[in-house]
C-alpha positions, 0 to 999 in steps of 0.5 A: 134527513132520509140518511138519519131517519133510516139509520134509527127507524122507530120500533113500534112495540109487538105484542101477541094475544087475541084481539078479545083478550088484549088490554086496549093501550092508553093511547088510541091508534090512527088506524084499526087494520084486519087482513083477511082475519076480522071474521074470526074475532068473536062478532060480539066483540070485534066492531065495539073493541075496533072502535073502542081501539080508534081515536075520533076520526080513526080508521077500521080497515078489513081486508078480504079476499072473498070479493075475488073470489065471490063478489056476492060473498064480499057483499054479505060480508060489509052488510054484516060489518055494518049492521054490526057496526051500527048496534055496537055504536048503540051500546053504552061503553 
């Protein structure tokens, strides 16, 4: 069965564009994943776009290196995610 799967792995389909711009697709995903990019996306966008993107019970996973270098950095950082998660779960989509 593992022989079978590996000789016709699945081919998820690759797009390029900005996360601002992108056309959600039709099917909502299991799982939202940023490394090291999620605070270059437009704050006003990023939190409601990810959730937008999530089917219910969805995971947004943002990675970052700023808590090995800084942990108080790291920490400003998940309390500006939050609150901004907290405001775009407010707005009326």
């Amino acid at each position: 069965m593992v022989a079978r799967a590996l000789d016709s792995p699945p081919q998820p389909p690759i797009g390029l564009a900005d996360f601002e711009t992108w056309p959600l697709p039709k099917e909502p995903f299991a799982a939202v994943v940023s490394a090291t990019a999620f605070h270059w996306i437009d704050p006003a966008v990023r939190m409601a776009k990810a959730a937008d993107a999530l089917r219910p019970g969805g995971v947004l996973a943002v990675g970052c290196i700023a808590g090995l270098i800084d942990g108080r950095y790291a920490g400003r950082v998940t309390k500006r995610y939050l609150t901004e998660l907290r405001v775009s779960r407010t707005v009326p989509r």
